[in-house]
C-alpha positions as CSV (number, residue, x, y, z in Angstrom):
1,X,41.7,96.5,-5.9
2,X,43.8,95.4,-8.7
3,X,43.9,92.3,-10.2
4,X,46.0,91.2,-13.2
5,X,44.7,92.5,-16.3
6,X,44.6,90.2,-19.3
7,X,46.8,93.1,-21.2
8,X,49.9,91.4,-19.2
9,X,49.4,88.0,-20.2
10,X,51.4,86.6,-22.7
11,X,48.6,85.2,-25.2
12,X,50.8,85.1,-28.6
13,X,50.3,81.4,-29.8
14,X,48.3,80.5,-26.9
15,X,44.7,78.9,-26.5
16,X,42.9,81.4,-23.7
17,X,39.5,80.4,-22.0
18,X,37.8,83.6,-21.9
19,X,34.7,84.1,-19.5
20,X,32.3,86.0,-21.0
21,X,28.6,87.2,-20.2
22,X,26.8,85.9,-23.6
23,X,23.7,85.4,-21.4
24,X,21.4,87.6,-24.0
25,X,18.1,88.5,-24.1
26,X,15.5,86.3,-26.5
27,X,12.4,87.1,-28.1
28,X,9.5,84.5,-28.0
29,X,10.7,82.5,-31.1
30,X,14.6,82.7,-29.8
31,X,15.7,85.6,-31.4
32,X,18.5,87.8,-29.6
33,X,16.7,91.0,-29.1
34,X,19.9,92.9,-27.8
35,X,23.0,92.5,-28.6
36,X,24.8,94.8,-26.1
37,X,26.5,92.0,-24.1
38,X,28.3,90.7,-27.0
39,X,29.1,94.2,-27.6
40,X,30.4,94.4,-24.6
41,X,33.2,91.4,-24.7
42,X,34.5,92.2,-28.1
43,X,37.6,94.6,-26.8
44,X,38.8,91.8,-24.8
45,X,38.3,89.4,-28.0
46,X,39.9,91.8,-30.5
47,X,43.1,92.4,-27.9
48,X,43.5,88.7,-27.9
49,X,43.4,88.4,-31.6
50,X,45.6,91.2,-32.7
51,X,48.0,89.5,-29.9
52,X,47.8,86.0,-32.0
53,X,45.9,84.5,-29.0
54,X,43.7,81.4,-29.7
55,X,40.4,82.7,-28.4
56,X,38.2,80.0,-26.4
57,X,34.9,81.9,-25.2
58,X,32.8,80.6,-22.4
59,X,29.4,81.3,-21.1
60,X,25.7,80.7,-20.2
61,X,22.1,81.4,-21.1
62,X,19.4,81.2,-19.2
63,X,18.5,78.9,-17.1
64,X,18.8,75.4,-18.7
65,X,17.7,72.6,-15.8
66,X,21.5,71.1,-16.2
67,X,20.7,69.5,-19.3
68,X,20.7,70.6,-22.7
69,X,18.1,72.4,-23.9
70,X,17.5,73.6,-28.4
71,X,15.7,76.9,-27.1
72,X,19.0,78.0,-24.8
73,X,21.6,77.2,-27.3
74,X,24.7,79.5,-27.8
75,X,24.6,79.1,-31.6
76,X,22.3,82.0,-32.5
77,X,25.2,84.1,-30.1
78,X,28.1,82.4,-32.0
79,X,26.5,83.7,-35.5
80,X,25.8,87.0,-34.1
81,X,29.3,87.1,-32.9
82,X,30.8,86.5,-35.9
83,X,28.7,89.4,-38.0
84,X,30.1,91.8,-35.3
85,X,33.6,90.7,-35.5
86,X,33.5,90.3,-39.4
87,X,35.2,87.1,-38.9
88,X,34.6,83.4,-38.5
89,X,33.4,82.0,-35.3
90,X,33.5,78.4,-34.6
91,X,30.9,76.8,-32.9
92,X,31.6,73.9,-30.2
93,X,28.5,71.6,-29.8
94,X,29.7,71.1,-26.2
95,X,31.6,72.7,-23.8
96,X,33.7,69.6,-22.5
97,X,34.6,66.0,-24.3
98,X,37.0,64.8,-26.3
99,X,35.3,66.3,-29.2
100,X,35.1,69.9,-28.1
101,X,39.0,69.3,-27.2
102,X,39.8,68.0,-30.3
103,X,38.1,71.0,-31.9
104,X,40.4,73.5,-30.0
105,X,43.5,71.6,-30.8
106,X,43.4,72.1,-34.4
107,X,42.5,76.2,-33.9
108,X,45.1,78.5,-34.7
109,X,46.2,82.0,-33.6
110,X,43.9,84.8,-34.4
111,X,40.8,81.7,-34.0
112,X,37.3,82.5,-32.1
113,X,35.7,79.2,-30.6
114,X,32.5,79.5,-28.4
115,X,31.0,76.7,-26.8
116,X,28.0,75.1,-26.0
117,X,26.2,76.9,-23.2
118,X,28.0,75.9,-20.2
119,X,25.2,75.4,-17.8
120,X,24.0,72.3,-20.1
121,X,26.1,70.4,-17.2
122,X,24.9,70.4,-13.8
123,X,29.0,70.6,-13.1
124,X,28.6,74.4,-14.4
125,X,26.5,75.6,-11.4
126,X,27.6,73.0,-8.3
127,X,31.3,74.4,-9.7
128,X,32.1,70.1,-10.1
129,X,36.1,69.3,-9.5
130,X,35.9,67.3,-12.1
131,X,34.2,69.8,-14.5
132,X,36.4,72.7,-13.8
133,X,39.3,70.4,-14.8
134,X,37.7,69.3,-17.8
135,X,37.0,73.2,-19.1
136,X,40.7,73.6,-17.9
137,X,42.3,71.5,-20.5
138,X,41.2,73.4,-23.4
139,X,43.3,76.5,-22.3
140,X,46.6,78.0,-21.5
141,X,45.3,80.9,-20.3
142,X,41.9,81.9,-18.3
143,X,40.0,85.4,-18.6
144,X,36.9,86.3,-16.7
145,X,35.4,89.0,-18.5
146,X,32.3,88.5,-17.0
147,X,31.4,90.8,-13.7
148,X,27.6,90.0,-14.1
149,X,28.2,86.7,-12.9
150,X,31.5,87.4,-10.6
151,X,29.0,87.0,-7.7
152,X,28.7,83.1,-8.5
153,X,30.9,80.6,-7.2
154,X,31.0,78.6,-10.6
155,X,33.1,76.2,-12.2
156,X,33.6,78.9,-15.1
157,X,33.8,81.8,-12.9
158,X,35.7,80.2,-10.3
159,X,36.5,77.0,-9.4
160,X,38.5,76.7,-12.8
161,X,40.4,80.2,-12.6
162,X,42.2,78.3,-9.8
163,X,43.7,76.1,-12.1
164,X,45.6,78.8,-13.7
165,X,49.3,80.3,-12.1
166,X,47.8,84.0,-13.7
167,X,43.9,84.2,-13.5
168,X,43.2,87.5,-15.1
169,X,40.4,90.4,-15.9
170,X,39.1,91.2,-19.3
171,X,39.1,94.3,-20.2
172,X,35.1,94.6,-19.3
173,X,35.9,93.3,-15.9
174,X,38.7,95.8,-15.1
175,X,36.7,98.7,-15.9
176,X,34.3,97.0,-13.7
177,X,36.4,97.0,-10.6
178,X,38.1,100.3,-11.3
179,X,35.3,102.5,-11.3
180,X,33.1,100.5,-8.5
181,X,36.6,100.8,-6.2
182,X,37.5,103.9,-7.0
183,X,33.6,105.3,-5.5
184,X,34.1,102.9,-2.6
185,X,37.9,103.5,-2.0
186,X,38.8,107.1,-2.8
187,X,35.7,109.1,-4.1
188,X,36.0,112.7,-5.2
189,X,33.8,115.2,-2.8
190,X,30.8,115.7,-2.1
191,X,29.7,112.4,-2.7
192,X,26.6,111.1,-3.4
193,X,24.6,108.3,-3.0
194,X,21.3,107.5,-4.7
195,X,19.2,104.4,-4.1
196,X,15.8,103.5,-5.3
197,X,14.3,100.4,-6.9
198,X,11.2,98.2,-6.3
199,X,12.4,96.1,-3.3
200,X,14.3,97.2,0.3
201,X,15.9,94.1,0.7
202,X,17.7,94.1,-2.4
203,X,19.3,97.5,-1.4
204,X,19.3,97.7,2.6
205,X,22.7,96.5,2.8
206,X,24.1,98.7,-0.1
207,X,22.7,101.3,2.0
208,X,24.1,100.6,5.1
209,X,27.7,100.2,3.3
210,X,27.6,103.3,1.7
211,X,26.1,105.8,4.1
212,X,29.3,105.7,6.3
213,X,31.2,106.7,3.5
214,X,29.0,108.8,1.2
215,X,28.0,112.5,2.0
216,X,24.5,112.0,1.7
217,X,22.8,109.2,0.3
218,X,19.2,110.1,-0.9
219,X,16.3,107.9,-0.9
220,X,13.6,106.6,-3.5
221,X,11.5,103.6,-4.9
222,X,10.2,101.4,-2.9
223,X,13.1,101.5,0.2
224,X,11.9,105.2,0.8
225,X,8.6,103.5,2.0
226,X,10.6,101.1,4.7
227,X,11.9,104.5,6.0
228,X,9.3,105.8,6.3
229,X,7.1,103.1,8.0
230,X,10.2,103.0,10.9
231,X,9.3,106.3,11.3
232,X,6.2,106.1,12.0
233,X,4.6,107.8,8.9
234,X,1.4,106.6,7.1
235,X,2.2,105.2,3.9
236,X,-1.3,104.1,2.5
237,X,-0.9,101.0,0.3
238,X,2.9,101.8,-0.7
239,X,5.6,99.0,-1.3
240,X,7.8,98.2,1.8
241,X,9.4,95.5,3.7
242,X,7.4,95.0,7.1
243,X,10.7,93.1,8.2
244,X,13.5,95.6,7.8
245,X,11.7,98.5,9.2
246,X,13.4,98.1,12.5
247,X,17.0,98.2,10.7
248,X,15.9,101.4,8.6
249,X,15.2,102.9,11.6
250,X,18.6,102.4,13.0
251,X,20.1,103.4,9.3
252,X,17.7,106.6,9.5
253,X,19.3,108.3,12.6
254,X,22.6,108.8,10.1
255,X,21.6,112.7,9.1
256,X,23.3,112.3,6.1
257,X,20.2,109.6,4.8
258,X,17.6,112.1,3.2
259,X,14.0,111.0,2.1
260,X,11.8,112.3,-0.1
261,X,9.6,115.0,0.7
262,X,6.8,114.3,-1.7
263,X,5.4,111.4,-4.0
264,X,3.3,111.1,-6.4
265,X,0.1,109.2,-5.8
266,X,-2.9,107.3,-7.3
267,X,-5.5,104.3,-6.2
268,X,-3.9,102.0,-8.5
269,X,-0.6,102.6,-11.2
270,X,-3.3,102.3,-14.6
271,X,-5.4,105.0,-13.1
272,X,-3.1,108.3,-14.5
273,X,-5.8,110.6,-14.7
274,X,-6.0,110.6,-11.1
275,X,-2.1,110.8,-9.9
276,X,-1.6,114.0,-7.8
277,X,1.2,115.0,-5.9
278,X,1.0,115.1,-2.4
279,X,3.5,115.5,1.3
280,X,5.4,112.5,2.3
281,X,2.7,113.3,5.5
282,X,-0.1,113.1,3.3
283,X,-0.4,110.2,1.7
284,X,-4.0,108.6,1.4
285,X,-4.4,105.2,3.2
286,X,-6.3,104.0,0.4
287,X,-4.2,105.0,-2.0
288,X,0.0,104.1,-3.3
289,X,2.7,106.3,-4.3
290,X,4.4,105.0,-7.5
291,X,7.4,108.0,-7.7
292,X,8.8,110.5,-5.9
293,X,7.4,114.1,-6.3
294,X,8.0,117.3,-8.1
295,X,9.8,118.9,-5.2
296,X,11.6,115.9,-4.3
297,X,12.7,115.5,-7.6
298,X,13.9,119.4,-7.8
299,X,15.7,118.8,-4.5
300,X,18.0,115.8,-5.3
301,X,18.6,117.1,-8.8
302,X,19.7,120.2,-6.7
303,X,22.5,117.6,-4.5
304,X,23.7,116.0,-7.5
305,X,24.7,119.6,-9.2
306,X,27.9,119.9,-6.9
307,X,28.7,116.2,-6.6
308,X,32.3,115.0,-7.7
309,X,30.9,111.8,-7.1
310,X,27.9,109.9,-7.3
311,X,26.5,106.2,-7.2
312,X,23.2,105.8,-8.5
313,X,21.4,101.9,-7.8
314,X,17.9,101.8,-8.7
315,X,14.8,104.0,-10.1
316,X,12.9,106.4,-8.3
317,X,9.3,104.9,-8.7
318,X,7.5,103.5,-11.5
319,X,9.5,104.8,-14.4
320,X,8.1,102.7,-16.7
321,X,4.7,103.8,-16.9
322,X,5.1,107.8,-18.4
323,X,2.5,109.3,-15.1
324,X,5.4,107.8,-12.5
325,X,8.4,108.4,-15.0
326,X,9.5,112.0,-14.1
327,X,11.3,111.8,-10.7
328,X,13.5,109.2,-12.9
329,X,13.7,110.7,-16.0
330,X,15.0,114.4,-13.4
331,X,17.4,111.9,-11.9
332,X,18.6,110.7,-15.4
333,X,19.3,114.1,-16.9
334,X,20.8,115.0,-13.4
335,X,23.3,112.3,-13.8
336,X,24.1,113.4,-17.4
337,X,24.8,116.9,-16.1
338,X,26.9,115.8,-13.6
339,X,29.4,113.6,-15.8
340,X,29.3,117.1,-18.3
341,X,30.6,118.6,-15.4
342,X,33.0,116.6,-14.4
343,X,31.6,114.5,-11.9
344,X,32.7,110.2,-11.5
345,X,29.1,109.0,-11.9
346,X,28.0,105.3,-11.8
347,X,24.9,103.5,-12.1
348,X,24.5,100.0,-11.5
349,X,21.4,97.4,-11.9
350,X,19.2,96.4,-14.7
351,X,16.6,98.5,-14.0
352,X,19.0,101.6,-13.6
353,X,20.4,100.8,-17.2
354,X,16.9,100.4,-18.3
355,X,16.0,104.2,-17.3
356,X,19.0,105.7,-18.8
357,X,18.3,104.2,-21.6
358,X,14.8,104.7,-22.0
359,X,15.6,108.2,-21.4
360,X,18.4,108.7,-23.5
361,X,21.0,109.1,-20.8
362,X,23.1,106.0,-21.1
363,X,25.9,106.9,-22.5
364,X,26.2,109.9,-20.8
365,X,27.4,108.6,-17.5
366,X,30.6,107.8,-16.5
367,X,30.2,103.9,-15.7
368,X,27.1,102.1,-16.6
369,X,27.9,99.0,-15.0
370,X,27.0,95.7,-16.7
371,X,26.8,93.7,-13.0
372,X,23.1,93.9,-11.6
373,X,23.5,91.5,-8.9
374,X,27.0,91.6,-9.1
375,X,27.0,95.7,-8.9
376,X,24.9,95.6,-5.9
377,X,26.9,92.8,-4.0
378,X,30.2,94.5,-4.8
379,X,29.0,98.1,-3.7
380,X,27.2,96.3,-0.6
381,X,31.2,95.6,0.1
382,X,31.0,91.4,-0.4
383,X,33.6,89.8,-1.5
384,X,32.9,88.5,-5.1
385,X,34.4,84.6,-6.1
386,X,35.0,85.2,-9.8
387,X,36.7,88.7,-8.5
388,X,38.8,87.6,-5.9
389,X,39.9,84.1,-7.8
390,X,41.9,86.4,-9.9
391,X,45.9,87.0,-9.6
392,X,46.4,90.2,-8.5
393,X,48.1,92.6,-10.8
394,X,52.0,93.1,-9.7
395,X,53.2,95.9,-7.5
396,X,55.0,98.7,-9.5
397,X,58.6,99.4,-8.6
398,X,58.7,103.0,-6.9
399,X,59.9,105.5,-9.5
400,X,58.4,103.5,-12.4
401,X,56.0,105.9,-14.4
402,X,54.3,103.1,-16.4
């Protein structure tokens, strides 16, 4: 899948909407406490400006009720922005109007505008004719850098794009696409697939896309519970979805979907003194399992040591607490390995992120991909609107090198 990149746009002179993922998180008194999603954009920004581009940036935050709202303001972003890029960044009030367009009129090349958080109009989310024209005018060009919202049909992530000959993909978002094709479309083998997480119905169809493809795809978190209940299997008070029990079963006659063979278990996640390992057959009807088990742990980090390629989506069990945070923490320096060795690896979803970073692994996998939803919808194999609204990039001519 290969979509124009913003690289072959012609930008020198030119005002160019960029779509970016600004959508930070705040502390309590509004504060950004992480500022790894600005980091993120600023290779697409500093192309456009070395190219003489007039930089218009674009995004949300939070979850404003269509209105405008002081606590989910873009400012604090536009200030942190500017720190990062050692530069000026202007600050639109709005995101349409004759003032915000007045604003962009008078920037000139090597210029960084952001605008008012985008969802302040209820146009933003219903993806409004009349507001996708109205973000339109301000550019010459249109970017979507953002793949963590690629799986909205938006005004800014699509319905505008289409008002644009050449639509293209940041930076950010080509990486995106290139690494989450290439696992889907051509994989190095053996390739592996590991799937955890709190919640089955988040990942069954992920599942179900990838075990066709996959060599095995191993099972943890809270979906390993599911699989088991269609088996048959006693799962004491453990996390699973009564209503896709019947599809697991179907999934589960694939040999090539492995479960774990051991958990660990207590009566309630605060009570560590009393987590014990037990069988996958053994677990206590009164009590829960909260992460996979010692042997289980040894035995996928055993299947990932001669993957080419793997595809992790989701923790293992309750990684946040230190009793349940082994099996992840195995998984993470299992991954890490496997990238040292030479393996594609990819993990996708917040809480996957979250693990590596908690346990020092995050920047020592190949892809750690910035989508969440968007990750999970694109390895599920759905088509995303702020993906597929964008030109694809041009054939090359058969003995061209470049």
């Amino acid at each position: 899948m290969k979509k124009l990149s913003v690289r072959d746009l012609p930008v020198e002179g030119r005002r160019v909407f960029v779509r970016v993922d600004f959508n930070v998180p705040l502390t309590e008194t509004g504060a950004i406490r992480s500022d790894a999603r600005i980091r993120a954009a600023l290779p697409t920004v500093q192309l456009l400006l070395a190219r003489g581009a007039v930089v218009i940036l674009g995004s949300h935050l939070g979850k404003p009720e269509a209105k405008p709202d002081p606590k989910l303001s873009l400012r604090p972003v536009a200030e942190a922005l500017a720190r990062l890029l050692d530069r000026p960044v202007a600050f639109a009030p709005d995101c349409i109007g004759p003032q915000t367009e007045e604003m962009v009129s008078r920037a000139g090349p090597g210029s960084v505008t952001l605008l008012e958080n985008l969802r302040f109009h209820p146009g933003e989310t219903e993806n409004d004719p009349e507001f996708c024209r109205q973000l339109a005018v301000l550019a010459d060009c249109y970017v979507n850098d953002a793949f963590g919202t690629a799986h909205r049909a938006h005004a800014s992530t699509a319905g505008m794009a289409k008002l644009f000959d050449r639509p293209a993909a940041g930076l950010l978002m080509e990486k995106e696409i290139e690494f989450l094709s290439r696992v889907l479309e051509s994989p190095a083998r053996p390739f592996i697939a590991l799937i955890g997480g709190a919640k089955t119905a988040d990942k069954i169809g992920v599942i179900a896309n990838l075990l066709p493809k996959v060599d095995k795809l191993l099972i943890g978190g809270g979906p390993a519970f599911t699989f088991l209940a269609a088996q048959g299997r006693q799962i004491g008070r453990s996390l699973f979805d009564p209503d896709l029990v019947k599809r697991a079963a179907e999934l589960a006659e694939d040999r090539r979907l492995i479960l774990p063979a051991d958990f660990l278990v207590a009566p309630d996640p605060e009570q560590a003194p009393k987590v014990r390992p037990v069988s996958a057959a053994a677990i206590p009807s009164a009590e829960a399992a909260y992460d996979i088990g010692p042997a289980t742990s040894w035995l996928y980090a055993d299947v990932l040591k001669s993957a080419k390629t793997i595809v992790w989506a989701g923790p293992m069990g309750m990684f946040e607490k230190d009793a349940f945070s082994q099996g992840t923490r195995t998984i993470c320096e299992a991954m890490s390995l496997a990238t040292v060795r030479g393996a594609v690896t990819v993990a996708g979803g917040g809480d996957t992120l979250a693990a590596l970073d908690k346990f020092g692994c995050l920047d020592k996998v190949s892809h750690a991909s910035t989508g969440g939803s968007a990750c999970l919808e694109f390895l599920e194999g759905r088509k995303l609107p702020g993906v597929a609204v964008l030109a694809n990039a041009p054939a090359r001519r058969p003995g061209r090198l470049d």
